[in-house]
DRENDO-1510 file (C-alpha; in Angstrom, 1 decimal, always signed):
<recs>
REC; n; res; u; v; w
REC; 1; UNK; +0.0; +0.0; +0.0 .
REC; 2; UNK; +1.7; +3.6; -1.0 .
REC; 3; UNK; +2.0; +6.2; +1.9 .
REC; 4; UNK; -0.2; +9.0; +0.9 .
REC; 5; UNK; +1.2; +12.3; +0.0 .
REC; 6; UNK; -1.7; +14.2; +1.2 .
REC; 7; UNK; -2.3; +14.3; +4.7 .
REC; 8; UNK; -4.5; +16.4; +7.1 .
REC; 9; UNK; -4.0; +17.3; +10.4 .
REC; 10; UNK; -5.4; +20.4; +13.1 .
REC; 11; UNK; -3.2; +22.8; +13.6 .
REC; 12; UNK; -4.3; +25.9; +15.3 .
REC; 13; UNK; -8.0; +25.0; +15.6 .
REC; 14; UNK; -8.0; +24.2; +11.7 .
REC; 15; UNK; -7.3; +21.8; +8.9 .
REC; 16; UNK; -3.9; +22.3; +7.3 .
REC; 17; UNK; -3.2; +19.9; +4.5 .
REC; 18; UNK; +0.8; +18.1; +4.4 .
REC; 19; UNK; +2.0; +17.6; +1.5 .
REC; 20; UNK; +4.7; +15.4; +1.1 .
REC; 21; UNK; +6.3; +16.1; -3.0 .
REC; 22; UNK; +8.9; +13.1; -2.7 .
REC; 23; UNK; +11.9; +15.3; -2.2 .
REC; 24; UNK; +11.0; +17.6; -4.9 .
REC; 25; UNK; +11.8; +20.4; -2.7 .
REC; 26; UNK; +13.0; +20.9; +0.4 .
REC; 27; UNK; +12.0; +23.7; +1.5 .
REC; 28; UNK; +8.2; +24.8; +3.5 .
REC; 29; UNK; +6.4; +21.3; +2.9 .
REC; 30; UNK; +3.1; +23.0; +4.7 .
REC; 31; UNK; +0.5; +25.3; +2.5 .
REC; 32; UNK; +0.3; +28.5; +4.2 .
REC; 33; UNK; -2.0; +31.1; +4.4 .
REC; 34; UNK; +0.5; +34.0; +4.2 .
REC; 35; UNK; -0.8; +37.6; +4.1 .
REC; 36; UNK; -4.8; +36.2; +4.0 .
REC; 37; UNK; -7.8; +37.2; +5.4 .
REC; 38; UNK; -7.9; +35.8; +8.9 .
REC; 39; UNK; -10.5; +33.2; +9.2 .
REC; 40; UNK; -13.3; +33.8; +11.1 .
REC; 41; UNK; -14.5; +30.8; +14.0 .
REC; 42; UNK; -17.5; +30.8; +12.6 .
REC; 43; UNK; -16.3; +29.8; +9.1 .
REC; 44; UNK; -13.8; +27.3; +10.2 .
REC; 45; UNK; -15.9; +24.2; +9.8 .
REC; 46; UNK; -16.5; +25.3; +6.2 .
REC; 47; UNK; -12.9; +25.6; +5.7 .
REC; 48; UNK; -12.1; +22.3; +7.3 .
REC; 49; UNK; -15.4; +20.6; +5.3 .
REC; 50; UNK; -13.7; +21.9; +1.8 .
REC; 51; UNK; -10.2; +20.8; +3.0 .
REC; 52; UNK; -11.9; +17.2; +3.2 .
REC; 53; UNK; -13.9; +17.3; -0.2 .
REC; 54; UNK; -10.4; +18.3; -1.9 .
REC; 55; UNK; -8.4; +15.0; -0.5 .
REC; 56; UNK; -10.8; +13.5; -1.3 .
REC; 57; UNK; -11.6; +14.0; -4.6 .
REC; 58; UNK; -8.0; +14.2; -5.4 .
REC; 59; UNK; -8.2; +10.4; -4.1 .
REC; 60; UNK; -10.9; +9.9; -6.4 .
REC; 61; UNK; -8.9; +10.7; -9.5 .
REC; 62; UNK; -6.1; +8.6; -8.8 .
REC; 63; UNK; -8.7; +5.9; -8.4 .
REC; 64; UNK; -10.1; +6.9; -11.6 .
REC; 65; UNK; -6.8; +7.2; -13.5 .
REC; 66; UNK; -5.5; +3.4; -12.1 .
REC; 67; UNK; -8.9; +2.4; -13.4 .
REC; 68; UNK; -8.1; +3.8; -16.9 .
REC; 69; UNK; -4.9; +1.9; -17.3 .
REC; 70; UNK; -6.5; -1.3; -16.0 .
REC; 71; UNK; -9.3; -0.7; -18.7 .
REC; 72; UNK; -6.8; -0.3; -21.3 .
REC; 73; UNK; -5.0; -4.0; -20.8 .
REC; 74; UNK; -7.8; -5.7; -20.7 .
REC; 75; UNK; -8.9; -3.8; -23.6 .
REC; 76; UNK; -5.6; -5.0; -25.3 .
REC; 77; UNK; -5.7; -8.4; -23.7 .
REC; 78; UNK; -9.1; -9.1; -25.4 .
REC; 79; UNK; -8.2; -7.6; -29.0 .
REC; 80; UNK; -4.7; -9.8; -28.4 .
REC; 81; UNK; -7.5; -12.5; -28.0 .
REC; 82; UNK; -8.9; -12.2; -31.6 .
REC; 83; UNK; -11.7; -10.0; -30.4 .
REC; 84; UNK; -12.3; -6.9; -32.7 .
REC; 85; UNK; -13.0; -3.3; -31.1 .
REC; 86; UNK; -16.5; -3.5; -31.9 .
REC; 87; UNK; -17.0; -6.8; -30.5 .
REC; 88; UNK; -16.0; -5.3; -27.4 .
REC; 89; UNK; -17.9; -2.3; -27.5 .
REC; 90; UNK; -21.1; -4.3; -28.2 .
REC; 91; UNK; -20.8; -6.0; -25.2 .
REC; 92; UNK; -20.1; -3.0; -22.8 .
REC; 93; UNK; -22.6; -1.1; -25.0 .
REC; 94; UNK; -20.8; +1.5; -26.2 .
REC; 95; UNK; -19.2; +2.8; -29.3 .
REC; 96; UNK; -16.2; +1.7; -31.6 .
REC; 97; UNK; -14.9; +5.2; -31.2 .
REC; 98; UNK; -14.9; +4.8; -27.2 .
REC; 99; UNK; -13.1; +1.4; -26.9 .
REC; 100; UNK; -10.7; +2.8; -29.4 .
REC; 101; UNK; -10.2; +5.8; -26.9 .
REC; 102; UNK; -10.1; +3.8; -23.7 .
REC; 103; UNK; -7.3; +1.4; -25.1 .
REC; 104; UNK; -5.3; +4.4; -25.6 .
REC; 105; UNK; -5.7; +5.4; -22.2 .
REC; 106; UNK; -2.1; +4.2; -21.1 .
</recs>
């Protein structure tokens, strides 16, 4: 299992998101708010609610990306198989044109 880049964690009564770029650089691994508008108590759940919806759907399209490539070899392991483009895109009900783009997905 990889070690997620992204990570949360409350800082100061808030969400601030870690971000860990492999080494890329070395310098202030933390977003920071710098000169911003100071947030407001009241709003803080808002903040930390949109902090959550960003991981997540930043976990969402790695999902969706791993998915893409997986699509893609079995796409290519069936047409290795003898079976043509369109035979596979009359079974999943979709167009030439879209199994033709999803093999090319890798």
């Amino acid at each position: 299992m990889r070690d997620d880049p992204l990570r949360l964690q409350r800082v100061d009564g808030g969400l601030r998101i870690k971000i860990d770029n492999q080494g890329l650089t070395v310098d202030n691994q933390w977003l920071s708010t710098g000169a911003m508008k100071t947030i407001q108590p009241e709003h803080r759940d808002t903040f930390d609610e949109l902090k959550r919806v960003r991981l997540e759907a930043l976990e969402h399209a790695r999902v969706a990306r791993d998915l893409s490539g997986r699509r893609a070899e079995l796409v290519e392991e069936l047409t290795g198989l003898g079976y043509a483009q369109a035979d596979i895109a009359r079974e999943l009900g979709v167009s030439r044109q879209a199994i033709q783009k999803m093999s090319s997905a890798r």
